[in-house]
N, C-alpha and C positions, 0 to 999 in steps of 0.2 A: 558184361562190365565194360565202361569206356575211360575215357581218360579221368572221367571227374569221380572213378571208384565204380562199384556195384550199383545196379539199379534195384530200385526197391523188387522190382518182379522179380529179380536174380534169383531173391531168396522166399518171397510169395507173391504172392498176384491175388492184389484187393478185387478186382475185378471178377475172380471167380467167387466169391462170396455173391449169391444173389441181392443181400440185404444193404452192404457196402456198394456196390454197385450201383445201385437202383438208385443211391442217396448221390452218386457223384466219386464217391472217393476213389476208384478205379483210377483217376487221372495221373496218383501220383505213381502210378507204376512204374511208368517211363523216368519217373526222374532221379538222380542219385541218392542214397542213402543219405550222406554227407551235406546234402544241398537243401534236404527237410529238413533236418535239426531233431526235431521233435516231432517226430512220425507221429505218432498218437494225439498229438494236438491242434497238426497239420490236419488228421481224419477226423476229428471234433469238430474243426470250424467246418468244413465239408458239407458233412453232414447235418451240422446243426441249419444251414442255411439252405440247405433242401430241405429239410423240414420244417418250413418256416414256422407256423404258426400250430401246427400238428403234436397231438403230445409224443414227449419226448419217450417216455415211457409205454411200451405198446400193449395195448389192452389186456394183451393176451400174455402178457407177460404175468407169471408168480412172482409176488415178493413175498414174503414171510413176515408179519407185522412184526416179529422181532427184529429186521435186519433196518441196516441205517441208509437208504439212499439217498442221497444228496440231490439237490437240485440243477446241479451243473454235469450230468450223467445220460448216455443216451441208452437206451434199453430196449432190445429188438423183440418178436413174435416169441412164443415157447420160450422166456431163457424165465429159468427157476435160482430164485437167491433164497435160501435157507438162513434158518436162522443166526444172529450174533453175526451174520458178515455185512461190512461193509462198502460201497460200494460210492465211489467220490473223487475229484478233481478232476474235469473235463477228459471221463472214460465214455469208450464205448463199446457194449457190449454189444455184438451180434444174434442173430437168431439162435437157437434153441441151444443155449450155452447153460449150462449147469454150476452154480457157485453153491457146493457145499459148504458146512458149519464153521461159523468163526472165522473166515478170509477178509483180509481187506486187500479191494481192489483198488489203484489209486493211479492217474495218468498216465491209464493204460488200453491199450482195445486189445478185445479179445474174439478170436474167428467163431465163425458160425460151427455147431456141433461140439466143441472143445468142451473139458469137463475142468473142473478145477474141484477137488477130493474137499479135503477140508485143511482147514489154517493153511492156507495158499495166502502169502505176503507178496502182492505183486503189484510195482510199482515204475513209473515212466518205461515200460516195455510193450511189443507188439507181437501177440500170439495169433498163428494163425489159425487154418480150420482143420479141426475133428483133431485136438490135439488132448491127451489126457495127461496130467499132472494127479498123482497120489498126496498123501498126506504129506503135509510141512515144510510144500514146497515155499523158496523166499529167493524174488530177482532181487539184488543190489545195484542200486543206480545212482554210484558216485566216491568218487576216491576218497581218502582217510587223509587231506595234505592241509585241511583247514584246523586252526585253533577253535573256530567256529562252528563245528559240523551240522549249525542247523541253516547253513548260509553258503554252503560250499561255493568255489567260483574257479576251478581249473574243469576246462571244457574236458569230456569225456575222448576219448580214441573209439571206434572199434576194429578189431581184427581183419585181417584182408587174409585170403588164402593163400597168397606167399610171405604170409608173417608179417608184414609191415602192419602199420596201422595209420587209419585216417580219423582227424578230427570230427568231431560233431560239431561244436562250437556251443555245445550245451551242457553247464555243471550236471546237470541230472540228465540218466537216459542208463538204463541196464541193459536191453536185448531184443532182438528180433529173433523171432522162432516161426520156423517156416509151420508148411501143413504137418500135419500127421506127427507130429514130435510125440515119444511116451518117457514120461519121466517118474522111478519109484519114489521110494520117499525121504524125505527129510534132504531135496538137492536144493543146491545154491546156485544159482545163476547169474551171472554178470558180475561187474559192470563192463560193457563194450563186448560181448558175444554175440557172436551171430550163429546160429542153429541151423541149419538148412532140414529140410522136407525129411523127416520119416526119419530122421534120427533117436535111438533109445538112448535115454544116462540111467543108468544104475543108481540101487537107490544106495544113498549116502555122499554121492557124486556132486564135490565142487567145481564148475566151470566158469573159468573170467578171461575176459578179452582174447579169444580163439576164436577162430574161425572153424566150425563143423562142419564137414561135409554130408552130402546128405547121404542116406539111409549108412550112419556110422551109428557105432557102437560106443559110449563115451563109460570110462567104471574109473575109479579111484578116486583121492584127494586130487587140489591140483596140482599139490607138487609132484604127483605119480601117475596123472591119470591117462590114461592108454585108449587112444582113440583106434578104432577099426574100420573100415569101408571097403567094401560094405559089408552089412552085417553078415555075420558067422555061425550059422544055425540060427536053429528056432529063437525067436523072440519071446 
């Protein structure tokens, strides 16, 4: 971390993804959370412009003729979308990333090996690699302070490790999850969390604007929930 907050490596590193990498997006490692804005759309332009003319969609990728992809979506080697999910606004999904049934994914990347169960709601966030998410997981990405709520425009915070908080300077933006995160079912995420590497939440677990450290323990609602680091017995 330096003066302008955490840098995006702090909490993962695009760079060891071979797929992200390969495209360019490694670059933003080095640079502040706070100074992207829009991680995930920051790694869209990237990427799309190293791909120049190459489909976006990689051959070898599965879609499901029932699922919806979009045109503005990038879609690496092995990654498998199952049926009824959706997948749309300048995402991108990594190598052999698994989108089970009925998920919609939306202005978000998602790391290489990561699993997403089924009905995974996830939107303006950036998950990293070999991370699994069970059933009904849903990131929130953006406060409740509009009359408007399909127009929001108070810039998000997230979490800093000594509790302060730094702007993004973007109405939408829920979280950054580092590598190896496992989360049960039915958890809520965001808006303004940051996850670090190999952290568990429990399933029924609400988390917003905290800073996790890595390999913790996260259980309860949030108005009770009881983080550990590092973990405590078996996982």
């Amino acid at each position: 971390m330096n003066e302008a907050g955490p840098l995006l490596g702090d909490v993962l590193r695009l760079a060891d993804d071979p797929f992200l990498k390969e495209l360019g997006a490694g670059v933003l490692d080095e640079q502040p959370i706070a100074s992207i804005g829009d991680v995930s759309g920051a790694v869209y332009e990237l990427v799309c412009a190293s791909l120049g003319h190459r489909p976006r969609i990689h051959p070898d990728a599965y879609v499901s003729p029932l699922a919806n992809v979009a045109d503005d979506v990038v879609i690496g080697p092995g990654v498998r979308i199952h049926e009824y999910s959706t997948v749309r606004g300048r995402t991108v999904i990594s190598s052999h990333v698994h989108i089970g049934y009925g998920c919609e994914i939306s202005r978000s990347l998602v790391g290489e090996h990561s699993i997403l169960s089924h009905r995974a709601t996830v939107g303006c966030c950036v998950i990293g690699r070999g991370c699994y998410f069970s059933a009904d997981l849903l990131t929130a990405a953006c406060v409740m302070t509009n009359d408007d709520m399909l127009r929001p425009d108070k810039p998000i915070s997230f979490a800093l490790p000594d509790g302060r908080r730094m702007s993004t300077g973007e109405p939408k933006w829920s979280a950054v999850i580092g590598d190896g995160v496992r989360a049960g079912a039915r958890v809520t995420v965001g808006p303004g969390s940051v996850i670090n590497a190999r952290s568990v939440l429990a399933p029924s677990t609400t988390v917003a604007t905290v800073w996790i450290p890595a390999n913790s323990r996260v259980s309860g609602p949030q108005s009770g929930s009881r983080i550990t680091t590092p973990l405590e017995g078996p996982s």
